[in-house]
C-alpha positions in Angstrom: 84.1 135.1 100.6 81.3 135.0 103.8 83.0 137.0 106.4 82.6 135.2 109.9 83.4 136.8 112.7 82.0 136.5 116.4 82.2 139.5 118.8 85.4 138.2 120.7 86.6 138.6 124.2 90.6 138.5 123.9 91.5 134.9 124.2 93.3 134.3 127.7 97.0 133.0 127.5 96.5 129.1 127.9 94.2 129.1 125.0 96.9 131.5 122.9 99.3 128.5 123.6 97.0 126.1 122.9 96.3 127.9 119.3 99.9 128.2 118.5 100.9 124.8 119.1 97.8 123.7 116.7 99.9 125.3 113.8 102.2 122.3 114.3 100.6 119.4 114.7 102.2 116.0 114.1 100.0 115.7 110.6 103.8 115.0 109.3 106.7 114.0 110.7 108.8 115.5 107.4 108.5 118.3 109.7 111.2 116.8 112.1 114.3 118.9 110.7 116.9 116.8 112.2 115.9 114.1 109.8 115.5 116.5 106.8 118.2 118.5 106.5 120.4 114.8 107.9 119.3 113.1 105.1 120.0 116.1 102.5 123.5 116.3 104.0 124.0 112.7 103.1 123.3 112.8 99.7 125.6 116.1 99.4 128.4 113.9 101.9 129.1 110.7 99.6 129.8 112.2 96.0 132.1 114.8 98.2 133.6 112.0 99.4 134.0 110.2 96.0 135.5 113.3 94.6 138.5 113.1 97.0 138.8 109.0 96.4 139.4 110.1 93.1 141.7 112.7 93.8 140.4 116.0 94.6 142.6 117.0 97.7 141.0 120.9 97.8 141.2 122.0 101.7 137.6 123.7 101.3 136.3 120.3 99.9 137.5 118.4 103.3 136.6 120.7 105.7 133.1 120.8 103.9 132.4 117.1 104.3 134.3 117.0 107.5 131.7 119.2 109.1 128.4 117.2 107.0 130.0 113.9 108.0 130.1 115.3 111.9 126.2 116.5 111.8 125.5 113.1 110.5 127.4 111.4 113.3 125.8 113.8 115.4 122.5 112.9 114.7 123.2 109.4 115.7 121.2 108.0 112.7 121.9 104.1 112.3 120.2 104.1 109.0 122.4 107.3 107.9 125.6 105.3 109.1 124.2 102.6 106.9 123.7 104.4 104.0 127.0 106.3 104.4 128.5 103.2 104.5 126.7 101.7 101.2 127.6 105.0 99.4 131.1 104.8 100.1 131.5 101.4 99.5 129.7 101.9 95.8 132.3 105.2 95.2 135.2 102.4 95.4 133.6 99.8 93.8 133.2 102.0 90.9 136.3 104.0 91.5 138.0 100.7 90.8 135.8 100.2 87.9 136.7 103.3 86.6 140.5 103.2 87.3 140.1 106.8 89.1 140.5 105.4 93.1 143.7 107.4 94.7 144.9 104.4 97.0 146.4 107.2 99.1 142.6 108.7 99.0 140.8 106.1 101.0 143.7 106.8 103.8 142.5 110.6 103.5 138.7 109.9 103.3 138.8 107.9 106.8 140.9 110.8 107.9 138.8 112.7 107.3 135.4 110.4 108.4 137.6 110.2 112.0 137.9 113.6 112.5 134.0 114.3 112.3 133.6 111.4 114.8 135.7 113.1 117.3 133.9 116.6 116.7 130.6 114.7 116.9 131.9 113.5 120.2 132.8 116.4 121.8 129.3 118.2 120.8 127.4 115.0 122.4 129.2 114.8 125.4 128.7 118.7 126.1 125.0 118.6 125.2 122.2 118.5 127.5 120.3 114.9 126.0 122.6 111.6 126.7 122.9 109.4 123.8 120.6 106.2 123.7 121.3 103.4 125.7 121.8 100.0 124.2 118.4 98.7 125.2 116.8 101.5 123.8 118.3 101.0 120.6 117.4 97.0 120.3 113.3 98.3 121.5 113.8 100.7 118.8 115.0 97.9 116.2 111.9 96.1 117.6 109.3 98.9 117.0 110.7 99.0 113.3 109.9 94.9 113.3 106.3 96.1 114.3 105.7 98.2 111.9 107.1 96.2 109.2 104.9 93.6 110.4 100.9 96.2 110.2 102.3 97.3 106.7 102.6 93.6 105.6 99.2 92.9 106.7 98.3 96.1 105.2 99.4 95.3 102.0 97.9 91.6 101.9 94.5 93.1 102.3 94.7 94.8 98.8 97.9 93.5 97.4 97.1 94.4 94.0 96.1 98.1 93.7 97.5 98.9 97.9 95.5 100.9 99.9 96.1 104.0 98.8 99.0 107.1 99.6 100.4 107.8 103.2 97.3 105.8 104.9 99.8 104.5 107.5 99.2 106.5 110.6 95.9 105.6 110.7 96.4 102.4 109.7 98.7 102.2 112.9 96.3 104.2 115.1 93.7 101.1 113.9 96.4 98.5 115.0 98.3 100.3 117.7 98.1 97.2 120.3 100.6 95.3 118.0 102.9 98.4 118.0 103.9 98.3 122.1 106.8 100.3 122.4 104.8 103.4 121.0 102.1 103.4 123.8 99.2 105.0 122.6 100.8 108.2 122.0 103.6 107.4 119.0 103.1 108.9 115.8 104.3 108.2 112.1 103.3 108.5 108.9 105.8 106.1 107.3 107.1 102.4 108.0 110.6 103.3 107.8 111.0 100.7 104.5 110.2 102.6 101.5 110.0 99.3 99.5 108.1 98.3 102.2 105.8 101.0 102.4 104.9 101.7 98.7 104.1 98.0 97.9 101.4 98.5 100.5 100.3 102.1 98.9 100.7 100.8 95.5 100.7 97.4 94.8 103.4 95.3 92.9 103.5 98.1 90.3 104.2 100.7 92.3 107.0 98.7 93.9 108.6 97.6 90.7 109.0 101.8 89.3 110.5 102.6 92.8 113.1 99.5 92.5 113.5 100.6 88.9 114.1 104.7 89.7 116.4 103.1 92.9 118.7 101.2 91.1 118.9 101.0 88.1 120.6 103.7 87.9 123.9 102.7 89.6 123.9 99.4 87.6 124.0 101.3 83.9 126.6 103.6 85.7 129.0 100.4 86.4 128.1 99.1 83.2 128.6 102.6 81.2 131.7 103.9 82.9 134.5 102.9 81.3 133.2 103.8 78.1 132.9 107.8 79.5 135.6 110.3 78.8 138.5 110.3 82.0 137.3 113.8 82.9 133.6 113.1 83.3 134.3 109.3 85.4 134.4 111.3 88.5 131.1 113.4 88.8 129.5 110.1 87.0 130.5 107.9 89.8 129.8 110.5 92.6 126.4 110.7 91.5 126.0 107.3 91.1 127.6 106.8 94.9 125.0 108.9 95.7 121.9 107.5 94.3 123.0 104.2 95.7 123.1 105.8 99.2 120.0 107.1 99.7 118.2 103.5 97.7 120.5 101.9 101.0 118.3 104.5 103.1 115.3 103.5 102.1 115.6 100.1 104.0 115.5 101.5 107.1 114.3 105.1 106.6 112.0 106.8 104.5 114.3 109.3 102.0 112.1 109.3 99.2 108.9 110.8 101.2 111.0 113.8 102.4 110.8 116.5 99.0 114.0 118.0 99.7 115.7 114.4 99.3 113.6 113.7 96.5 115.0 117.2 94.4 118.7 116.6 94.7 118.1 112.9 93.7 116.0 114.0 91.0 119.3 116.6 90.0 121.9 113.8 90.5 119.6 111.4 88.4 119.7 114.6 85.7 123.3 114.6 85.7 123.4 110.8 85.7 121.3 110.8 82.2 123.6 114.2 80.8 126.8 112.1 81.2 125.4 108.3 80.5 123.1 108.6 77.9 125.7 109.0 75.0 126.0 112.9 74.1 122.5 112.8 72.6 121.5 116.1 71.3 118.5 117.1 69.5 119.7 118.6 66.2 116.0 118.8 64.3 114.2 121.9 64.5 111.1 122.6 65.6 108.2 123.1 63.3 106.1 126.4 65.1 103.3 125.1 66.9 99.6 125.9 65.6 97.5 128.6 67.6 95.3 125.6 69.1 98.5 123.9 70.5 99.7 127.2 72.2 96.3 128.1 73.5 96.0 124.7 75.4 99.8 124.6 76.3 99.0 127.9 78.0 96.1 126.9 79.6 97.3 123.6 80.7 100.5 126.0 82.3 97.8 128.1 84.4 95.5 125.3 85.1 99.3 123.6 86.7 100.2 126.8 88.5 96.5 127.3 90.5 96.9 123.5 91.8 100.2 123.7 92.5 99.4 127.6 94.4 96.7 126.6 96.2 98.0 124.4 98.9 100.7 126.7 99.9 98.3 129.4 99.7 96.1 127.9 101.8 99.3 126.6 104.5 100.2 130.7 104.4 96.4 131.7 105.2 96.5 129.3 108.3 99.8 130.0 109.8 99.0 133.6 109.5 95.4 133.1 111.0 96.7 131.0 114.0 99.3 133.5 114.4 96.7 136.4 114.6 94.7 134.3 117.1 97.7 133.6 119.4 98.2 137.3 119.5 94.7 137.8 120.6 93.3 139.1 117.0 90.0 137.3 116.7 88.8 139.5 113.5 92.1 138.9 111.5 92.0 135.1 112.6 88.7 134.6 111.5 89.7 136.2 108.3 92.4 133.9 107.3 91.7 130.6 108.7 88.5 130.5 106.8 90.3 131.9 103.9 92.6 129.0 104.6 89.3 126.5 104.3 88.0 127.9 101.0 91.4 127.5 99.5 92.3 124.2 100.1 88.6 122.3 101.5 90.0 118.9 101.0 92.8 119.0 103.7 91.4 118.1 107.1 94.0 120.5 109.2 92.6 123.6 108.3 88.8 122.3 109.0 90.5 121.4 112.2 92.5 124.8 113.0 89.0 127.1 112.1 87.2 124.8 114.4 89.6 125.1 117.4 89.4 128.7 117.2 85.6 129.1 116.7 85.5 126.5 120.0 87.4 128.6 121.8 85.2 131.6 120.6 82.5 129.9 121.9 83.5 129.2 125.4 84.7 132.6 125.7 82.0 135.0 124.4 79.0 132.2 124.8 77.9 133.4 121.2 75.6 130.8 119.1 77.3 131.4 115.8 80.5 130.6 116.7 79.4 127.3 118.2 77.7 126.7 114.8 81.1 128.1 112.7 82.8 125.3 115.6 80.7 122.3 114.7 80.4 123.2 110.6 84.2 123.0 110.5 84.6 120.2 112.7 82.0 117.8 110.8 83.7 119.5 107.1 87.0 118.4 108.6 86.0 115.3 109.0 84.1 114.9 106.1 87.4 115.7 104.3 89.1 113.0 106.0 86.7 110.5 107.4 89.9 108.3 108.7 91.5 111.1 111.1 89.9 111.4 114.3 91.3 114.7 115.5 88.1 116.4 113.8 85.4 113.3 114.9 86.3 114.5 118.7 86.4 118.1 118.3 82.3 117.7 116.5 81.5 115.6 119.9 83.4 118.0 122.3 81.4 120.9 120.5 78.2 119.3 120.9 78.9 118.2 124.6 80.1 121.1 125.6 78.2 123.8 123.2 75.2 122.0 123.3 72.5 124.5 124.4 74.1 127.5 122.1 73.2 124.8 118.7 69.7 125.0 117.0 69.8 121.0 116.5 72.6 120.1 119.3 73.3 116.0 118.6 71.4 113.8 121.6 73.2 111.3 124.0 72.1 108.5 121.2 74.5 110.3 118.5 76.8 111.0 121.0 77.3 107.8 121.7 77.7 106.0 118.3 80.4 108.9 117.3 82.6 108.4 120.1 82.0 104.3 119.2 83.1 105.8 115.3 86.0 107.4 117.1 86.9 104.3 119.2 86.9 102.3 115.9 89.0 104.7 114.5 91.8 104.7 117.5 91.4 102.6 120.0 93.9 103.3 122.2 94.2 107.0 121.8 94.0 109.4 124.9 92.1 111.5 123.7 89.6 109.3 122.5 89.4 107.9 126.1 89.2 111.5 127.6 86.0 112.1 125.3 84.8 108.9 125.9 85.2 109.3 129.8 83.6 113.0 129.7 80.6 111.6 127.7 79.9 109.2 131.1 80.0 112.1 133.4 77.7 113.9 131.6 75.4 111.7 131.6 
């Protein structure tokens, strides 16, 4: 690996900040832990609750999902309350099926559902943020119309193949003016309908395996259940609750982008397939593989392994290389976030990261090469991702700014038809407007 460095000044503190925050750039909004770790807790709070309609009573077991069902209330998440709601009406409904619901449960359940309201309460009330108002909840329900409505139109574009995964932040940057109540500053990545949102990445086909993996599930549970031994209704039915919870979600939310939701559902569905699918055990053995088969099993094993190390090699490179260049280590920075590049070339953020810190080498130490490094990674990042803009401005801010330190700086005629590319792009973005507006003073 080409070892790039510039002869740095130390970076002054505002561009430290400035650095830092890159690391965490709304590329993904699966970073928001509130909605992560809230919708983990759900699908760990309805086969809890299931349990005790069935009769477990265990203190430790209700003062767990007392505390999981308050950090749900807490996070005042309608689409949680719905889903809580679906899974615990789906626990009785095949309770009953079953013949396992404790009448005297459901009295305990809401008991306990009560208490965590109250504790909810009292945390809300002695926090700093006030709850949202009731108008801000109906423009909320309206923004979720809106972006129902650019996914639809999305999706009748291509309605056969779909356009293609997670396109939809730039599809809303594209359409922003029919999204109001996000300004020209909101930001998502998902349409809040999973349905919704995978018929427009996928297609028909797409749809019909998600519907399929939602819920079918819960219907050969109901249909299966009282044919399972007493002792294993229970867990079958919790599980079930469960999976029928977070499908609920996925009208209003987005549970099957986050992975964390996605690997407990994948477990319950495991446990769901152990206890439905009959006692079938594989009783024939094995005859041993020829040397061919092993040979490409174990190269099909490392081949899995380097794409599946790569990305998070490459995340660890550039948090670690932003980090260094926060604290004012330009050498180390340097290092890392082009180590970062080489690892994983095909994700725009860490074209974008090396060519914010080359930028700011550039302004500081006025050197040529770390203008070049600046407008390399800036056009690679954009190369890699012709559809985000974040790189298109920072390749005209280097060559507006930079341009006397570049051997073939771009002229006020390519100037002008990137920030009309970037205007196409996102058309009511700030920053596009900034670039544009810095363009006419220079002129």
């Amino acid at each position: 690996m080409q070892h790039r460095t510039s002869e740095p000044g130390r970076v002054g503190p505002a561009r430290r900040e400035r650095c830092i925050a890159s690391l965490r750039v709304n590329w993904d909004p699966r970073s928001d832990k509130l909605v992560k770790y809230g919708l983990f807790g759900l699908l760990l709070l309805v086969p809890l609750l299931a349990l005790v309609l069935c009769g477990e009573r265990r203190a430790s077991l209700l003062g767990i999902g007392a505390l999981l069902a308050a950090a749900l209330f807490g996070a005042d998440s309608r689409g949680g309350l719905i889903a809580l709601a679906a899974g615990l009406g789906a626990a009785i409904v095949l309770a009953l099926r079953a013949k396992a619901l404790h009448r005297r449960s459901v009295l305990i359940v809401l008991g306990v559902l009560a208490a965590a309201w109250i504790l909810a309460a009292g945390f809300r009330t002695s926090g700093p943020e006030a709850p949202p108002t009731a108008d801000e909840r109906a423009a909320s329900s309206v923004s979720r119309l809106e972006l129902y409505d650019l996914s639809w139109h999305a999706w009748l574009e291509r309605p056969l193949a779909g356009s293609g995964y997670l396109p939809f932040r730039y599809l809303l940057e594209q359409g922003r003016s029919r999204v109001a109540r996000d300004g020209d500053s909101g930001e998502t990545w998902f349409v809040h309908n999973d349905y919704l949102q995978t018929l427009q990445e996928l297609g028909p086909l797409g749809l019909a395996a998600l519907l399929a993996l939602a819920w079918l599930p819960g219907l050969v549970a109901y249909r299966r259940l009282t044919a399972l031994p007493v002792a294993d209704r229970p867990i079958t039915l919790a599980c079930a609750s469960a999976v029928t919870a977070m499908s609920c979600h996925a009208l209003v939310d987005f549970p099957y982008y986050i992975p964390v939701c996605l690997l407990l559902c994948g477990a319950l569905l495991g446990s769901l397939d152990r206890r439905l699918g009959g006692g079938r055990q594989l009783t024939a053995v094995a005859a041993p593989a020829p040397p061919w088969y092993r040979a490409a099993r174990a190269a099909l094993a490392v081949l899995a392994t380097v794409v599946l190390v790569r990305p998070l090699a490459a995340e660890a490179a550039a948090d670690w290389g932003l980090r260094r260049s926060a604290a004012g280590q330009s050498q180390s920075a340097a290092f890392w976030l082009e180590a970062a590049r080489r690892l994983d070339g095909a994700d725009w953020r860490y074209h974008w990261y090396a060519g914010q810190f080359w930028d700011g080498q550039a302004a500081d130490s006025g050197k040529r090469e770390a203008a070049r490094f600046a407008a390399e990674a800036f056009a690679a990042g954009f190369a890699a991702n012709p559809l985000e803009v974040k790189n298109l401005l920072g390749k005209i801010s280097v060559h507006r700014r930079h341009g006397k330190l570049l051997d073939a700086p771009a002229g006020p005629a390519t100037l002008a038809a990137w920030i009309a590319q970037a205007e196409a792009l996102a058309p009511l973005s700030g920053a596009v407007r900034r670039e544009r507006a810095l363009l006419g003073a220079a002129k």
